[in-house]
C-alpha positions in Angstrom: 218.0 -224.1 -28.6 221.4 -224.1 -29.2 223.1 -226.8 -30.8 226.6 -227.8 -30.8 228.5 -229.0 -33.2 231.2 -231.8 -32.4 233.9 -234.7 -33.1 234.8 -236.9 -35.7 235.2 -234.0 -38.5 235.7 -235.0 -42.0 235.4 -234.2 -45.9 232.9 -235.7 -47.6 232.2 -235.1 -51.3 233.6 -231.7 -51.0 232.1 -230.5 -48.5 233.4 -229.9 -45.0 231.4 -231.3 -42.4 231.3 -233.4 -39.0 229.6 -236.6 -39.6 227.8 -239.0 -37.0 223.9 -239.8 -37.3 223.2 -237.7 -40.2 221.8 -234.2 -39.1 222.4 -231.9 -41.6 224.1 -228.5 -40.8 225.2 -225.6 -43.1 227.0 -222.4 -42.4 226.6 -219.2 -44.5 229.9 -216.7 -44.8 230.2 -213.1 -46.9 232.8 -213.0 -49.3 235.0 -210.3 -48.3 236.9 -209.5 -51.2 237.2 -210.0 -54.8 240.0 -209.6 -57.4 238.2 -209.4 -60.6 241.4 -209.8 -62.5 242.0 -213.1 -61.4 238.8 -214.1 -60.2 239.9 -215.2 -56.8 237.2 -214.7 -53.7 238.1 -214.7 -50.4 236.1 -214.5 -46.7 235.4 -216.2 -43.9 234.1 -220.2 -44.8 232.9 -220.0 -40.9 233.4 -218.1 -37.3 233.3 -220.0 -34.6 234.3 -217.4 -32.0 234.4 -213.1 -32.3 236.7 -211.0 -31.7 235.5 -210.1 -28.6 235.9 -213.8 -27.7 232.1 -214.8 -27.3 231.0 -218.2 -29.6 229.3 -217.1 -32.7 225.6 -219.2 -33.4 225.2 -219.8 -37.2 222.3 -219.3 -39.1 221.1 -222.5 -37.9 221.4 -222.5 -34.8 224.4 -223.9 -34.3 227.9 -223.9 -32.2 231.2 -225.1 -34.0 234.2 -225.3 -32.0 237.3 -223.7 -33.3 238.6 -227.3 -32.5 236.1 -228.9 -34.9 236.1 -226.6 -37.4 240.4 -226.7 -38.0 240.2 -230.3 -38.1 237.0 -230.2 -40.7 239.0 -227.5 -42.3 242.5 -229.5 -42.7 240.5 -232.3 -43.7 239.0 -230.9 -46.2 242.5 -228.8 -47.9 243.4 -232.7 -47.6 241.3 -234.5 -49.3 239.3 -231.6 -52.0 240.0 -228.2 -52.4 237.0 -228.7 -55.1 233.9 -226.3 -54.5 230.4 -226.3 -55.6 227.6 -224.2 -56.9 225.2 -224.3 -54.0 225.8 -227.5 -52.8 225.2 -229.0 -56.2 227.6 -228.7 -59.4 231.3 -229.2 -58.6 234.1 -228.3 -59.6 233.6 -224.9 -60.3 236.0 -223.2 -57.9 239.7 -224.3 -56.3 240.6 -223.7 -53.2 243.7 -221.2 -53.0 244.1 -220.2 -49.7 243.1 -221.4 -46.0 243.9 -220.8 -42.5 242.1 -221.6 -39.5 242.7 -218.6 -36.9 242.9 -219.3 -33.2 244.5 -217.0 -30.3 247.7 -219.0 -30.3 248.4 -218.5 -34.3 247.1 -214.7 -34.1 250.0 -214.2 -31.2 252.7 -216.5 -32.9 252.0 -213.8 -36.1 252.7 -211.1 -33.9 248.6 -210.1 -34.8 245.9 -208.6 -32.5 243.7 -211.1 -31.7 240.8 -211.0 -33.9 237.9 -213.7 -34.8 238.2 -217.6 -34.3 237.2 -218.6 -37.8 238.3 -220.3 -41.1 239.1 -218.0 -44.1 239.7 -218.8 -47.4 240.1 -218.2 -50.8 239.0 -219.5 -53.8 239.8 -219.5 -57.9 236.3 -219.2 -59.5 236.9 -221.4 -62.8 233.6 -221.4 -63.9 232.4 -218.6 -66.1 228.6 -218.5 -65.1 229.7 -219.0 -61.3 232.2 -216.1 -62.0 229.3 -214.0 -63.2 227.0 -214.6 -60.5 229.9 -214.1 -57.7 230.9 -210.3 -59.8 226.9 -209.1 -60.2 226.8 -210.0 -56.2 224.1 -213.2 -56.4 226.8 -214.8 -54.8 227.9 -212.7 -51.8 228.7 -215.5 -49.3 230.6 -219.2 -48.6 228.9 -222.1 -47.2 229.7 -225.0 -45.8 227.6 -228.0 -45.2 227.4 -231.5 -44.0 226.3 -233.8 -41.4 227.2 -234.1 -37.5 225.9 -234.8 -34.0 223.3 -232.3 -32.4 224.1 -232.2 -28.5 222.0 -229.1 -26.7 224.4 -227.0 -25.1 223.9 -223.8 -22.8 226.5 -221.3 -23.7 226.5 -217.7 -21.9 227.5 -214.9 -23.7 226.8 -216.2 -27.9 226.0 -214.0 -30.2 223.8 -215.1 -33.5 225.9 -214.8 -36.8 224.8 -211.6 -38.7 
């Protein structure tokens, strides 16, 4: 079953996430690039949509629209920026950068269109953390939280890699 993932998005401790009844959800990225120097990681925090335009089903099972995941996402830049290790000790990476991509920013940058998603970036401040993201135990960003299950057919998904 296929789940989708909708309204009232929000921040909540840090953590991006849609929040109505209290199901639990979390979405798995891989970091995409490193710069050692000044330990910055960025990747996708979560597709919603690929390139080729079908919805993307997370490791859960779940469907975010690109709607619901900007609004989780400016919420979040709003209210944190603070991330944690593994959903438990904070404040051991910043946020740096973040932009939600849709088809109407990809064509207002003059861009190909490419994946519906968040990226960001983030300073790693903590040493260990640091470590852990450089010897590749950390290879990808979650995001986690709460929202409202609603079973959804959707033709044409493809499961998150």
């Amino acid at each position: 079953m296929i789940l989708l993932i909708e309204r009232n998005a929000c921040c909540v401790r840090g953590r991006v996430c849609c929040s109505l009844f209290g199901v639990s959800w979390e979405i798995r990225a891989r970091v995409a690039k490193v710069d050692a120097e000044q330990r910055l990681a960025f990747g996708w925090a979560s597709v919603a949509v690929d390139a080729a335009g079908r919805p993307v089903i997370d490791h859960q099972g779940d469907l975010i629209p690109v709607e619901e995941l900007e609004r989780a996402a400016y919420q979040y830049v709003v209210t944190s920026r603070d991330a944690s290790e593994m959903h438990g000790r904070r404040g051991v990476a910043q946020l740096i950068e973040s932009v939600v991509l849709t088809p109407e920013k990809y064509t207002a940058l003059g861009l190909p269109l490419g994946p519906s998603g968040w990226w960001v970036g983030f300073r790693v401040t903590d040493d260990a953390v640091w470590q852990r993201v450089k010897a590749g135990d950390f290879r990808e960003f979650s995001i986690g939280g709460s929202a409202t299950r609603k079973p959804v057919a959707v033709e044409g998904a493809i499961r998150a890699e």
